[in-house]
DSSP file (Angstrom, degrees, kcal/mol; ACC not computed):
  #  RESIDUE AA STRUCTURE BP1 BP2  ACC     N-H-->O    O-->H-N    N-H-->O    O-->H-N    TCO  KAPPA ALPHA  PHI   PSI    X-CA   Y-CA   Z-CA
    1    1 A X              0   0    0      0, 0.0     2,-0.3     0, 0.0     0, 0.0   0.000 360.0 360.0 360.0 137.5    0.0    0.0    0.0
    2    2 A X        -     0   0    0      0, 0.0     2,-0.3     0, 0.0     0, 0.0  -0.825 360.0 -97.1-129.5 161.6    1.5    3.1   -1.1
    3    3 A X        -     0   0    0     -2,-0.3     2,-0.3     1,-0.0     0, 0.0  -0.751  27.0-118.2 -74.4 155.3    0.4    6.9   -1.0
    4    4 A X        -     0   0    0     -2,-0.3     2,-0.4     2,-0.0    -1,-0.0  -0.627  18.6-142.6 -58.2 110.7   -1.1    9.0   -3.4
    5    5 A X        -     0   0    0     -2,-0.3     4,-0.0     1,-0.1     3,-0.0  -0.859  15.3-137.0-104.3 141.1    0.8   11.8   -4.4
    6    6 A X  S    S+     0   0    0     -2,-0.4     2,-0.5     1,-0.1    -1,-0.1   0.479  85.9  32.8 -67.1  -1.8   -1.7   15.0   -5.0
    7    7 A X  S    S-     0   0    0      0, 0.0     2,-0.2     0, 0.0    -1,-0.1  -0.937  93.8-108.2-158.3 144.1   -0.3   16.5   -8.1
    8    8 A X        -     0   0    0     -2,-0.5     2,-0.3     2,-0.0    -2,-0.0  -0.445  39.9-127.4 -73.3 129.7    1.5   14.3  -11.2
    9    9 A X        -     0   0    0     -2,-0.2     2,-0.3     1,-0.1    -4,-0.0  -0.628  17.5-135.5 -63.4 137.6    5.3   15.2  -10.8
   10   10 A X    >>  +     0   0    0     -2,-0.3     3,-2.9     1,-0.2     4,-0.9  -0.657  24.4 177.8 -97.3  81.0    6.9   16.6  -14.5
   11   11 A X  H >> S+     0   0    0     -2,-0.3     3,-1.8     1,-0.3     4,-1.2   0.752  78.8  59.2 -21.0 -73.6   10.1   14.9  -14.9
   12   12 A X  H 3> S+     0   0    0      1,-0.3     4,-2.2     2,-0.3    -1,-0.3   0.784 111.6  42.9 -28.0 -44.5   10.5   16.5  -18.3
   13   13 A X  H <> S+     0   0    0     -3,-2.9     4,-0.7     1,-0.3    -1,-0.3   0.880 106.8  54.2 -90.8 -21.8   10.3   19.9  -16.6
   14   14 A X  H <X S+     0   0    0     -3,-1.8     4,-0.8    -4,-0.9    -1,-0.3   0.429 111.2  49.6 -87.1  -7.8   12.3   19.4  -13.5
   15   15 A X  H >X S+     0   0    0     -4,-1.2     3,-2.5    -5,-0.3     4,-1.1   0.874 108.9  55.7 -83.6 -60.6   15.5   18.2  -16.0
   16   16 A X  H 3< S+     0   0    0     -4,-2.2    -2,-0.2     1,-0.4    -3,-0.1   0.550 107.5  44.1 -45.0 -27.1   14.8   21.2  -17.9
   17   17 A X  H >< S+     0   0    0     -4,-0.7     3,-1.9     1,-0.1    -1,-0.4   0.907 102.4  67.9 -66.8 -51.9   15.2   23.4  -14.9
   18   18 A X  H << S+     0   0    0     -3,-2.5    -2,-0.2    -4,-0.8    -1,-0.1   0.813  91.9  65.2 -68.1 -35.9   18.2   21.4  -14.0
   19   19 A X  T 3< S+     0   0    0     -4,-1.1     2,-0.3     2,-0.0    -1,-0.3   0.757  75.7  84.2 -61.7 -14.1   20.1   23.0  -17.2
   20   20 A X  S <  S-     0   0    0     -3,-1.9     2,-0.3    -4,-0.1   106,-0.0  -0.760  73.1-166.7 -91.5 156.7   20.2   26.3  -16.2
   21   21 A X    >   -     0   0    0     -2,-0.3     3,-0.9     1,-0.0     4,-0.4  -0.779  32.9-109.7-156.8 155.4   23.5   26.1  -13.9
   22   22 A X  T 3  S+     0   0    0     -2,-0.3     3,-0.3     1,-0.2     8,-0.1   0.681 113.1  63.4 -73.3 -25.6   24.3   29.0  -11.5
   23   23 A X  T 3  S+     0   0    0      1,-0.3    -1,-0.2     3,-0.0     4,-0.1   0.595  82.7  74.0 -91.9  -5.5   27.1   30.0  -13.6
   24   24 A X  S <  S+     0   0    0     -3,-0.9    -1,-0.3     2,-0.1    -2,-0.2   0.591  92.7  58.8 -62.8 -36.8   25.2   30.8  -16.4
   25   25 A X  S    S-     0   0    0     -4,-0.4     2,-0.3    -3,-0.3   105,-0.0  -0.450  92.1 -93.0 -87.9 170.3   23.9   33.8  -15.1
   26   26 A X    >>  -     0   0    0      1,-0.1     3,-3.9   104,-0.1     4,-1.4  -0.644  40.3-115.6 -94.3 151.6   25.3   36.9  -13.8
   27   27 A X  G >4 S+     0   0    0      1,-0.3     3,-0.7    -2,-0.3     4,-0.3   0.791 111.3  63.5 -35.1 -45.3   25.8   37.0  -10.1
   28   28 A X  G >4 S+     0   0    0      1,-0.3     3,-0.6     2,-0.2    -1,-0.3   0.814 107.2  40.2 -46.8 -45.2   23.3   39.7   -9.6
   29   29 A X  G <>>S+     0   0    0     -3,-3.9     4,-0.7     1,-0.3     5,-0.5   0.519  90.7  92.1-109.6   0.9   20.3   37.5  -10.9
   30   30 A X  G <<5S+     0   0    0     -4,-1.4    -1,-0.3    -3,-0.7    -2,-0.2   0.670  86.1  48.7 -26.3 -43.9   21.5   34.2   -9.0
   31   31 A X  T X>5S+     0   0    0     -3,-0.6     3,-1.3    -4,-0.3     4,-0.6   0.655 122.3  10.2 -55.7-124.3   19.4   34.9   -5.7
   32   32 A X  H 3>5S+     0   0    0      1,-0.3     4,-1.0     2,-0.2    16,-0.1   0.291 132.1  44.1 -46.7 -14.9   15.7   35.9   -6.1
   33   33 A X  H 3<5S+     0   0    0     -4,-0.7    -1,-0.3    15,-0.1    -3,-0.2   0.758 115.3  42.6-108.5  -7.5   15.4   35.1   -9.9
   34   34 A X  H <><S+     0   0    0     -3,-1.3     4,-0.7    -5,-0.5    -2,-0.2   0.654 110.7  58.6-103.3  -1.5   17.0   32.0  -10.1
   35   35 A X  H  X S+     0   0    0     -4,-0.6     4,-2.7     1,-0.2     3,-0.4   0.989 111.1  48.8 -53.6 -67.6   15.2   30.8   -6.6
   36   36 A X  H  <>S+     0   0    0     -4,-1.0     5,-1.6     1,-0.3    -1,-0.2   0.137 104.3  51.7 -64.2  18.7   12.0   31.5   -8.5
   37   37 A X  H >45S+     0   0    0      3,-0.2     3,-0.8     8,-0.1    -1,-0.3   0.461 110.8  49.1-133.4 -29.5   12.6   29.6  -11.8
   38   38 A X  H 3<5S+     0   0    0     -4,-0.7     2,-1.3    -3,-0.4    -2,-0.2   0.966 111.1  55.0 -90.6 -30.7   13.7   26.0   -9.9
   39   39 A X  T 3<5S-     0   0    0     -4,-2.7    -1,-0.3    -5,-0.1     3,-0.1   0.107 124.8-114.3 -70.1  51.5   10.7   26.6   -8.1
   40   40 A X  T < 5S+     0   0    0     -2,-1.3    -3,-0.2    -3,-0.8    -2,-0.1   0.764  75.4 132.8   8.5  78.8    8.6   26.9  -11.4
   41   41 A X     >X +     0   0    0     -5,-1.6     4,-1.5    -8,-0.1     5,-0.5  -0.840  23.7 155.5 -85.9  69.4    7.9   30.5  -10.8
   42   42 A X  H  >5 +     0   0    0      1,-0.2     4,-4.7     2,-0.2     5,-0.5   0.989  63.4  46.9 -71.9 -56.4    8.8   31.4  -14.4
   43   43 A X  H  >5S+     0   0    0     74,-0.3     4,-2.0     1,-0.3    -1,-0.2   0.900 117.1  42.5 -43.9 -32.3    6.9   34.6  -14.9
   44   44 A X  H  >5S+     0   0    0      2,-0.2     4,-1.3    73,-0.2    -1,-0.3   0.708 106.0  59.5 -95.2 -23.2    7.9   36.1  -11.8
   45   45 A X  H  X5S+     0   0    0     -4,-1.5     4,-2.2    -3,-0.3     5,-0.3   0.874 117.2  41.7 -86.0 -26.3   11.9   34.9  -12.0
   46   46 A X  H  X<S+     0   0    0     -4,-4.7     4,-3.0    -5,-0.5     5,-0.2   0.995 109.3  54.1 -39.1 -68.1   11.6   37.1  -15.4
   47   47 A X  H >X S+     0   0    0     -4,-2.0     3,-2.3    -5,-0.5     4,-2.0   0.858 116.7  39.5 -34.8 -90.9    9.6   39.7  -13.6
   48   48 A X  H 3X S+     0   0    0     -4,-1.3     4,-1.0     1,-0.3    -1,-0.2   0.600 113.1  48.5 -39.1 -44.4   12.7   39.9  -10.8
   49   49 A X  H 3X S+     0   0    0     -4,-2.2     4,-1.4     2,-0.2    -1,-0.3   0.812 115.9  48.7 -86.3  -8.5   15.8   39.6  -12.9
   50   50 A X  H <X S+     0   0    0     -4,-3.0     4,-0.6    -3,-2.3     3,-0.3   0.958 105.3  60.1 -37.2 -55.3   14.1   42.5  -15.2
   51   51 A X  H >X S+     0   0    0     -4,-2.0     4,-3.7     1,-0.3     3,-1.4   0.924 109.2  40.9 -47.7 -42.8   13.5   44.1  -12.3
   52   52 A X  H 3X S+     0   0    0     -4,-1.0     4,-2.0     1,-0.3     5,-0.3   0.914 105.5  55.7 -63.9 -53.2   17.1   44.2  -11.7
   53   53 A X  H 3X S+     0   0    0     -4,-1.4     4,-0.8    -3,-0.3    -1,-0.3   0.531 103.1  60.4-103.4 -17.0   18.6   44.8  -14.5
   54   54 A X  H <X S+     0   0    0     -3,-1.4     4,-3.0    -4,-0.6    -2,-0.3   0.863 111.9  41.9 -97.0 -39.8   16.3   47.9  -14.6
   55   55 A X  H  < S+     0   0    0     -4,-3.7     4,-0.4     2,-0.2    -2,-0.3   0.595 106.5  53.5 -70.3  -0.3   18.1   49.1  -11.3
   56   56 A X  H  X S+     0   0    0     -4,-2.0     4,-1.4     2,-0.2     5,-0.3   0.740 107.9  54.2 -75.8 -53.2   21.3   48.4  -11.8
   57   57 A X  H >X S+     0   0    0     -4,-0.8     4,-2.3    -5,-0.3     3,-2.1   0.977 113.0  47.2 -31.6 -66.9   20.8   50.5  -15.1
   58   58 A X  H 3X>S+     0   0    0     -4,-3.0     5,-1.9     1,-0.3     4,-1.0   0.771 111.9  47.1 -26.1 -54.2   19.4   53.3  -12.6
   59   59 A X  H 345S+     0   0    0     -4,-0.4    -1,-0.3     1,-0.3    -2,-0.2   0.259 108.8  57.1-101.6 -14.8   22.2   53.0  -10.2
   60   60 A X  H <<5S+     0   0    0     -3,-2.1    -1,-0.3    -4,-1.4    -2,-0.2   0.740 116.8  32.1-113.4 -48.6   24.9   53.2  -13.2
   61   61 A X  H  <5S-     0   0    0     -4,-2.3    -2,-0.2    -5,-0.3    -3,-0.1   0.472  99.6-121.8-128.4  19.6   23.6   56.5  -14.5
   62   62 A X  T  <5 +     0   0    0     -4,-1.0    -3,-0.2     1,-0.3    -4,-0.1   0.580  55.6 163.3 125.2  24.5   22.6   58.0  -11.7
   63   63 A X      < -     0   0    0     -5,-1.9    -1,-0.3    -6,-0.3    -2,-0.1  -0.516  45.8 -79.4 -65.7 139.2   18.7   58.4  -13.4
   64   64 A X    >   -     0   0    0      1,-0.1     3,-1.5     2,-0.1    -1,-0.1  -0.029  28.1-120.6 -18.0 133.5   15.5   59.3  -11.1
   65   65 A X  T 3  S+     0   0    0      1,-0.2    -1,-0.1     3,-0.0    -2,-0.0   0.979 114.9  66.2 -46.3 -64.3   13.5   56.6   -8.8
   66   66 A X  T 3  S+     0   0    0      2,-0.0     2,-0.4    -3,-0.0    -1,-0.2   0.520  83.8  84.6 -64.5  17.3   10.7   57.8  -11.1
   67   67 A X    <   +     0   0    0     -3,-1.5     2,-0.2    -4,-0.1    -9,-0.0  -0.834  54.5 155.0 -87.4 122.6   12.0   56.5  -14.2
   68   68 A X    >>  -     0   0    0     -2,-0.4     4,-2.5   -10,-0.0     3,-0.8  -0.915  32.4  -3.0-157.5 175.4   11.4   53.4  -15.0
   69   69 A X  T 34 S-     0   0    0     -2,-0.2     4,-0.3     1,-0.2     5,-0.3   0.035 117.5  -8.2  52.6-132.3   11.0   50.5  -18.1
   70   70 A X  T >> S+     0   0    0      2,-0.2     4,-2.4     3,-0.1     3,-1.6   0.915 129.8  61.8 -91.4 -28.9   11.3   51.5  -21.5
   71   71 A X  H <> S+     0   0    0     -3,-0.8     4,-1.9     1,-0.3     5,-0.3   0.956 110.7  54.2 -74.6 -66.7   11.4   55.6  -21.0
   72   72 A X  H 3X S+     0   0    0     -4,-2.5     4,-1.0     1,-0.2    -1,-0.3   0.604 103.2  47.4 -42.3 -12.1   14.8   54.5  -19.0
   73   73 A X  H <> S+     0   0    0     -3,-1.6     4,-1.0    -4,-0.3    -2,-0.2   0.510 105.1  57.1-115.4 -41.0   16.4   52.8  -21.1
   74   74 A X  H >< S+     0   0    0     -4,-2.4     3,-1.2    -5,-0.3     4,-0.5   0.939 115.9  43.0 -54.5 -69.3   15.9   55.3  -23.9
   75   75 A X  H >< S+     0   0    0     -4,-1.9     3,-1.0     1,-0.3    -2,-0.2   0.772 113.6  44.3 -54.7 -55.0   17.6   57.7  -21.7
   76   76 A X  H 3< S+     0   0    0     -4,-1.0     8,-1.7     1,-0.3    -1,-0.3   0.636 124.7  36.4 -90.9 -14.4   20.3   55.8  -20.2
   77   77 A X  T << S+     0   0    0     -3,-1.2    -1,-0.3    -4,-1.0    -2,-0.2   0.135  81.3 156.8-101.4   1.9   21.3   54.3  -23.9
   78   78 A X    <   -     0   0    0     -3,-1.0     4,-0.4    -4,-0.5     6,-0.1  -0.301  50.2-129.2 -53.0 158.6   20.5   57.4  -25.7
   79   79 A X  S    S+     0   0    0      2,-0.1    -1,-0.1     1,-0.1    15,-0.1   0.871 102.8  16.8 -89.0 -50.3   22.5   57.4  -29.0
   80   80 A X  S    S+     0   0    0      1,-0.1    -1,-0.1    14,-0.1    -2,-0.1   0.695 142.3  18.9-104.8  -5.2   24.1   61.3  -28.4
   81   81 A X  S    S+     0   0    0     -6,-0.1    -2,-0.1    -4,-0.0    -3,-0.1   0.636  83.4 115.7-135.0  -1.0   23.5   61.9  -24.3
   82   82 A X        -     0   0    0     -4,-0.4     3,-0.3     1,-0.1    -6,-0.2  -0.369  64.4-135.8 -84.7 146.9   22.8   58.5  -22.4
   83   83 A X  S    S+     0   0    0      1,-0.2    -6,-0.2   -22,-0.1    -1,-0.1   0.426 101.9  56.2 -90.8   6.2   25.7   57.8  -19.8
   84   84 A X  S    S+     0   0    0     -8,-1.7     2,-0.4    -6,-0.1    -1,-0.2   0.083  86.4 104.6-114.2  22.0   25.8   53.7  -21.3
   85   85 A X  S    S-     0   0    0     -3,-0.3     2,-0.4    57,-0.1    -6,-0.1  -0.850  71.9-130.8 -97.3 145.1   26.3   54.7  -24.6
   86   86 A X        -     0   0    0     -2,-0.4     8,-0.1     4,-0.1    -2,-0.1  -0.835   7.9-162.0 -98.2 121.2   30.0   54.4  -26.6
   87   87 A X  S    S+     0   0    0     -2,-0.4    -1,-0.1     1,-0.1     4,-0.1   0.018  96.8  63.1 -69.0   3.8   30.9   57.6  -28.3
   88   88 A X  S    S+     0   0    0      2,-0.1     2,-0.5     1,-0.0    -1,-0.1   0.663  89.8  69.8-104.8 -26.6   33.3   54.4  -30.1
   89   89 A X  S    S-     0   0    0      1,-0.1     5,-0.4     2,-0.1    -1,-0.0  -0.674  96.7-100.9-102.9 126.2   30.5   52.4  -31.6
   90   90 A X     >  -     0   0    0     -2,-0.5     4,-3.2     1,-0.1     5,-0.4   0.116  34.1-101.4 -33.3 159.0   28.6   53.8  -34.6
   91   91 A X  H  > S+     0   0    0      2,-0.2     4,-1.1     3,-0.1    -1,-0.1   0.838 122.9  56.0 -65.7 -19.7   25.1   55.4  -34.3
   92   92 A X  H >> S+     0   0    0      2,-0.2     4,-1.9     1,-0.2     3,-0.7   1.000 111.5  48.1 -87.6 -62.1   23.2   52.3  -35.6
   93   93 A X  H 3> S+     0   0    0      1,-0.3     4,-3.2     2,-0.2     3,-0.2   0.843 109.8  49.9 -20.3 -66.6   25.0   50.4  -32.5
   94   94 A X  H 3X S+     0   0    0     -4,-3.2     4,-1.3    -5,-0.4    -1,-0.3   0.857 113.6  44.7 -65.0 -23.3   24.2   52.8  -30.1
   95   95 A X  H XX S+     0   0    0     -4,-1.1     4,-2.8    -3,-0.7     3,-0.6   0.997 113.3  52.9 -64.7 -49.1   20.5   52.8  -31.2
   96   96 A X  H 3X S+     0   0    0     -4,-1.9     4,-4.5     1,-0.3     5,-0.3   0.989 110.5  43.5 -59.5 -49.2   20.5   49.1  -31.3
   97   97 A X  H 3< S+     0   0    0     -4,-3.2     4,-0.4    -5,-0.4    -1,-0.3   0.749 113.7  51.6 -63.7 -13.0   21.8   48.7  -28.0
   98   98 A X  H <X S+     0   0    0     -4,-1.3     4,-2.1    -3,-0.6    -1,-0.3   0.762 114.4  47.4 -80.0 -53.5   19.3   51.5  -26.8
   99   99 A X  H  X>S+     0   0    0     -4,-2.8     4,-2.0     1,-0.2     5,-0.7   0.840 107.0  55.9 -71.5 -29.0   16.5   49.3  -28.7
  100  100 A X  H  <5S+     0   0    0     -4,-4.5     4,-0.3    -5,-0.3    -1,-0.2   0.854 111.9  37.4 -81.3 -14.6   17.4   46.2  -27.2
  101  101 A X  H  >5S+     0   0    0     -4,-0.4     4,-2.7    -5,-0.3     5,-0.5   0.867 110.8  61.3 -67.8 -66.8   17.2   47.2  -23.5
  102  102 A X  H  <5S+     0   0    0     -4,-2.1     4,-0.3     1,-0.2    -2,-0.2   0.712 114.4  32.0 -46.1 -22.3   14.3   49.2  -24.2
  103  103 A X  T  X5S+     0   0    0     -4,-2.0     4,-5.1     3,-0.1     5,-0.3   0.726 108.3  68.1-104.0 -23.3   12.1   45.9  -25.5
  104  104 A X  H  >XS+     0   0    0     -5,-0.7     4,-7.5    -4,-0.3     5,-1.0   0.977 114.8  27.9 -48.7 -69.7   13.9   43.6  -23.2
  105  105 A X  I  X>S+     0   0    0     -4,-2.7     4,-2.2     1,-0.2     5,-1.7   0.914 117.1  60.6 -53.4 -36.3   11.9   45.7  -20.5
  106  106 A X  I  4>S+     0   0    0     -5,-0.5     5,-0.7    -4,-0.3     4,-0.2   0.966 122.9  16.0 -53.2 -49.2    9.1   46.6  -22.6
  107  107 A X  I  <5S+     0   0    0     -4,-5.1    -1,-0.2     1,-0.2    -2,-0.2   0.854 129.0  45.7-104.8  -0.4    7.9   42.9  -23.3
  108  108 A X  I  <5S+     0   0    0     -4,-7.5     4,-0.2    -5,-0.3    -3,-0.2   0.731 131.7  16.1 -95.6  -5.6    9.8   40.5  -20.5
  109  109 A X  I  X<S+     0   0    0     -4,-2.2     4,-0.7    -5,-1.0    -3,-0.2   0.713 114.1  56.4-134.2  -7.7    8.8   43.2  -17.6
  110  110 A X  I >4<S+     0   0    0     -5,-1.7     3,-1.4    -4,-0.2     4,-0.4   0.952 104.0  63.6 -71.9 -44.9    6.3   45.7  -18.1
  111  111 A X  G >><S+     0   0    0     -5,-0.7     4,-3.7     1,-0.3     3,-3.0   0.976 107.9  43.2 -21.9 -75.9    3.9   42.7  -18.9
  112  112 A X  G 34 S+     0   0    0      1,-0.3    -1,-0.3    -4,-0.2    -2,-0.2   0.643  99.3  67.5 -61.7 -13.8    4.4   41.4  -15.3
  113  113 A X  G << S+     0   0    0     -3,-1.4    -1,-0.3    -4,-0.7    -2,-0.1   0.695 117.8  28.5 -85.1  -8.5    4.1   44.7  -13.4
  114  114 A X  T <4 S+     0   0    0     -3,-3.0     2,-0.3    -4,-0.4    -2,-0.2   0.701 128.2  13.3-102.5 -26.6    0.6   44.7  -14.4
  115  115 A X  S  < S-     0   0    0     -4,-3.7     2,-0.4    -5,-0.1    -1,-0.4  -0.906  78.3 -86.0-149.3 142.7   -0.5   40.8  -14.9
  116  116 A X        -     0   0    0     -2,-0.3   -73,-0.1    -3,-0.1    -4,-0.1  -0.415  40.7-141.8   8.8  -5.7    0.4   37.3  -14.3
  117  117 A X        -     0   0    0     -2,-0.4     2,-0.7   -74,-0.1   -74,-0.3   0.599  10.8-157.8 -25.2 122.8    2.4   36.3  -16.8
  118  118 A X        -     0   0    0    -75,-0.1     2,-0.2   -76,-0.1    -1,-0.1  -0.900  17.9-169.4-119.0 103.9    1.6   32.6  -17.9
  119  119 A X        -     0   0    0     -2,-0.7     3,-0.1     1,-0.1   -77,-0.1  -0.448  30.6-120.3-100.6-179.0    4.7   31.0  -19.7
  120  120 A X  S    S-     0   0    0      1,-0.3     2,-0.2    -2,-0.2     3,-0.1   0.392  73.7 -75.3 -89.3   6.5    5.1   27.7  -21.7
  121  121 A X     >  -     0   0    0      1,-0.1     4,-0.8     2,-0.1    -1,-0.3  -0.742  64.3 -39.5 137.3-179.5    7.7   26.4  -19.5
  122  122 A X  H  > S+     0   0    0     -2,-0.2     4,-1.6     2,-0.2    -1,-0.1   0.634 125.1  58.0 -35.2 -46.6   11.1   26.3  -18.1
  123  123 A X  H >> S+     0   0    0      2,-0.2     3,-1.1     3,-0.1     4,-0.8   0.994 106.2  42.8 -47.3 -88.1   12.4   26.7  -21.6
  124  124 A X  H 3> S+     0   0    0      1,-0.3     4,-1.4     2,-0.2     5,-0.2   0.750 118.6  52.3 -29.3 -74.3   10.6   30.3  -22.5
  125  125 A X  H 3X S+     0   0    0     -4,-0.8     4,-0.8     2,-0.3    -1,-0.3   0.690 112.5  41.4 -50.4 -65.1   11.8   31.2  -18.7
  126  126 A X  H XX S+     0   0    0     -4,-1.6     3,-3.7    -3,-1.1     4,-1.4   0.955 111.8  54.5 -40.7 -91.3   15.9   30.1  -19.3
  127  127 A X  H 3X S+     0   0    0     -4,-0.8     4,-1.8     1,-0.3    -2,-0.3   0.586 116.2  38.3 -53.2 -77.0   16.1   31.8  -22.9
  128  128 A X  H 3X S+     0   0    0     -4,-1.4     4,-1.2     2,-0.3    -1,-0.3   0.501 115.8  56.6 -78.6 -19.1   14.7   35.4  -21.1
  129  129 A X  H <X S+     0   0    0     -3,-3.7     4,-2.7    -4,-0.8     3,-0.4   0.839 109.8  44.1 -70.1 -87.8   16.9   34.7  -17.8
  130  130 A X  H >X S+     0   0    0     -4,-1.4     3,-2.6     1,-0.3     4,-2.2   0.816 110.4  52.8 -29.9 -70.7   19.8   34.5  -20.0
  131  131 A X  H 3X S+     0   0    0     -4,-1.8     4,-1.2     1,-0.3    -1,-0.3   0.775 111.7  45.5 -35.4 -59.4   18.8   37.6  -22.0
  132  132 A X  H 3X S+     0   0    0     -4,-1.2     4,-1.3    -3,-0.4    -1,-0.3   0.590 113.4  51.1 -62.0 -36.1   18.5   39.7  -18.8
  133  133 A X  H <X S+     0   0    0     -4,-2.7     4,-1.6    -3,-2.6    -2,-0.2   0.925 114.5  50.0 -80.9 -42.2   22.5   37.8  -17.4
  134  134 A X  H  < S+     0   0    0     -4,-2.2    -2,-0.2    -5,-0.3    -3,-0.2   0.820 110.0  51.1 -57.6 -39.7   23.6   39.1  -20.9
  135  135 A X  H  < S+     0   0    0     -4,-1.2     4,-0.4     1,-0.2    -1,-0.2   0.808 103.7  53.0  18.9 -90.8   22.1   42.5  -20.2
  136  136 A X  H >X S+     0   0    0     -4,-1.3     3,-1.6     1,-0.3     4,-1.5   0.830  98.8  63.8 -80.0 -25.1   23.6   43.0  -17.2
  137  137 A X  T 3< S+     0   0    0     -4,-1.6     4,-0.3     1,-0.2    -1,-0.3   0.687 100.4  58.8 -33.2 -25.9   27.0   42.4  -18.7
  138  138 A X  T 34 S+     0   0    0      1,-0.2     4,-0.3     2,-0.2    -2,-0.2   0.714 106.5  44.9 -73.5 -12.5   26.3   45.2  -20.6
  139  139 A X  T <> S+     0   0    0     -3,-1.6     4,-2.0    -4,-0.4     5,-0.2   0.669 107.5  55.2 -94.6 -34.0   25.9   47.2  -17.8
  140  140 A X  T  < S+     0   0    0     -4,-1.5    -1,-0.2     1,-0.2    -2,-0.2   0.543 111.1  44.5 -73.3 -12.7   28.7   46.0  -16.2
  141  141 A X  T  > S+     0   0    0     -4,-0.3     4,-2.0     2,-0.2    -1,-0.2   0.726 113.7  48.9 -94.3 -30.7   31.0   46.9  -19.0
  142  142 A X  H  > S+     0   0    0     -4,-0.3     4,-1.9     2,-0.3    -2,-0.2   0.915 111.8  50.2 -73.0 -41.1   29.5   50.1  -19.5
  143  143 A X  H  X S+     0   0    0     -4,-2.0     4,-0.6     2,-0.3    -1,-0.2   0.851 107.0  56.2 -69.3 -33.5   29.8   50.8  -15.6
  144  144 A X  H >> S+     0   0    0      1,-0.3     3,-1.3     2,-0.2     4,-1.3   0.990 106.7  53.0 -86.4 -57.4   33.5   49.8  -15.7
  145  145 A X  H 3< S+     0   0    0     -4,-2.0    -1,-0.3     1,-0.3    -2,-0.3   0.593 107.9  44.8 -11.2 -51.3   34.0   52.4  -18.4
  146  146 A X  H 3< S+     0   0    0     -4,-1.9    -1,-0.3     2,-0.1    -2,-0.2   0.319 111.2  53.7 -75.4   0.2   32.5   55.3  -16.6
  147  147 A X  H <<        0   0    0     -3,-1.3    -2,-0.3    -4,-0.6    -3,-0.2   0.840 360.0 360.0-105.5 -60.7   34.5   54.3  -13.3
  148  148 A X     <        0   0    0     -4,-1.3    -3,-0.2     0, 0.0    -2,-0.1   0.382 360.0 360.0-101.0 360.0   38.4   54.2  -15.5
C-alpha cells in the first residue's frame, strides 16, 4: 500500500530546470530570480531579474526613482546623451543597444508589473533569464567604463 501523491510530478520539466547552472547567469540575478525559476515560478523569476537589470541601469547612470522600463532605457542608452552609450561604436550600434534594452523591459517586464504572466515552461523562462544575465554584462561593462 503506497500513498497517493496530489499532483502528477513533470520529470521533463524538472530536468529542464536542472540545465540552467548558477554560472550561467550573472551573479546579480543568481538569488531571487534564479530561486523562482527552480521553483517553477517562471513569470515572476523574469519579472525579478528584469527588475534588476532595470536598477542596476538606474544606479549606473545616476537616473530618477521615477524612471522606469522602456522611457529609462531610452535615456540611459540614448545614441548622443545617455551615460551607457559608446561615443566608439557607430550610431546604428548605439540605437540598437538602446532598442534592445528598451524591448527587453518593454515585453519581458512591463507585462508582469501589471499581470500574471503565464509561460510555456522552463524553456521560454531560461532563454529570457539568460537575455537579462547578458544584459547586465552590458551594464557592467558600460559601468567599468565610466569608473576608468
Amino acid at each position: 500500500m503506497g500513498l497517493e501523491a496530489d499532483a502528477k510530478v513533470d520529470l521533463e520539466e524538472i530536468r529542464i530546470r536542472a540545465l540552467l547552472k548558477d554560472e550561467m547567469l550573472h551573479p546579480s540575478l543568481r538569488g531571487e530570480p534564479l530561486s523562482r525559476f527552480r521553483n517553477g515560478r517562471y513569470g515572476n523569476a523574469v519579472f525579478e531579474a528584469m527588475k534588476i537589470v532595470e536598477v542596476e541601469v538606474r544606479g549606473a547612470t545616476g537616473r530618477r526613482e521615477d524612471e522606469y522600463g522602456v522611457v529609462l532605457m531610452q535615456a540611459a542608452f540614448n545614441e548622443s546623451s545617455g551615460r551607457l552609450s559608446r561615443d566608439t561604436e557607430g550610431i546604428p550600434s548605439r540605437r540598437a543597444l538602446q532598442n534592445l534594452f528598451a524591448g527587453a523591459l518593454g515585453c519581458f517586464k512591463n507585462p508582469d508589473s501589471h499581470t500574471e504572466r503565464v509561460m510555456s515552461g522552463p524553456m521560454e523562462a531560461m532563454e529570457e533569464l539568460l537575455l537579462a544575465s547578458r544584459l547586465m554584462r552590458f551594464v557592467d561593462e558600460r559601468r567599468a567604463r565610466l569608473a576608468g
